[in-house]
C-alpha positions as CSV (number, residue, x, y, z in Angstrom):
1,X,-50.6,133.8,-14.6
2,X,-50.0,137.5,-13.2
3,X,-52.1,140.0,-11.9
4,X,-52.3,141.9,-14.6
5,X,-52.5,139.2,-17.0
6,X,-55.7,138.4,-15.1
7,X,-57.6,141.6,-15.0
8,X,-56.8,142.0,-18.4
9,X,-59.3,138.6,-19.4
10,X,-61.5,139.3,-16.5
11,X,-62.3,142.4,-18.6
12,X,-62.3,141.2,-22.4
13,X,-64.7,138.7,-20.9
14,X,-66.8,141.3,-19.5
15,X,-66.8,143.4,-22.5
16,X,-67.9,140.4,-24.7
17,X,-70.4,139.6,-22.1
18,X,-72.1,143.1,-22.9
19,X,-71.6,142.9,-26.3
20,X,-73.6,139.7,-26.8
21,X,-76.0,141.0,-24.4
22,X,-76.3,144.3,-26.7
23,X,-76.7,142.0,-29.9
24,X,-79.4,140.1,-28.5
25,X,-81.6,143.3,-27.0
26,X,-81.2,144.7,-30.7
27,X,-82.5,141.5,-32.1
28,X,-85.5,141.7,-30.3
29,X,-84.7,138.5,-28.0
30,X,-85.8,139.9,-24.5
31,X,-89.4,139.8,-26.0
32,X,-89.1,135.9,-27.0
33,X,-87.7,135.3,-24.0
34,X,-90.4,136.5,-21.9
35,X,-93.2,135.0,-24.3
36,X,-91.4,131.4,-23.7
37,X,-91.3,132.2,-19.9
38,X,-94.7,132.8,-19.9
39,X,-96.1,129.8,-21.9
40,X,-94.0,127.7,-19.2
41,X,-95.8,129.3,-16.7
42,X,-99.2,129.1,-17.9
43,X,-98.8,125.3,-19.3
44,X,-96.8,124.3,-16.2
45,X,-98.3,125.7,-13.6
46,X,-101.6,125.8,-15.0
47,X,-102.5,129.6,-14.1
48,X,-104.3,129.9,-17.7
């Protein structure tokens, strides 16, 4: 595979990287994330 040939998927993947990323901030996921994080934390380690 060539040079070029490489940059060019390096990129697409990157651009589909931030897409999905995009998608998943509009859908509100950041917040479940961090609520899931946080019950680990407090269950886990036993902060709570």
């Amino acid at each position: 595979m060539n040079s070029k040939a490489k940059i060019l998927l390096r990129t697409a993947g990157l651009f589909t990287a931030c897409a999905f990323v995009m998608y998943g901030l509009a859908r509100g996921e950041a917040a479940v994330v961090l609520n899931k994080a946080v019950n680990i934390c407090l269950e886990c380690i036993g902060l709570g």
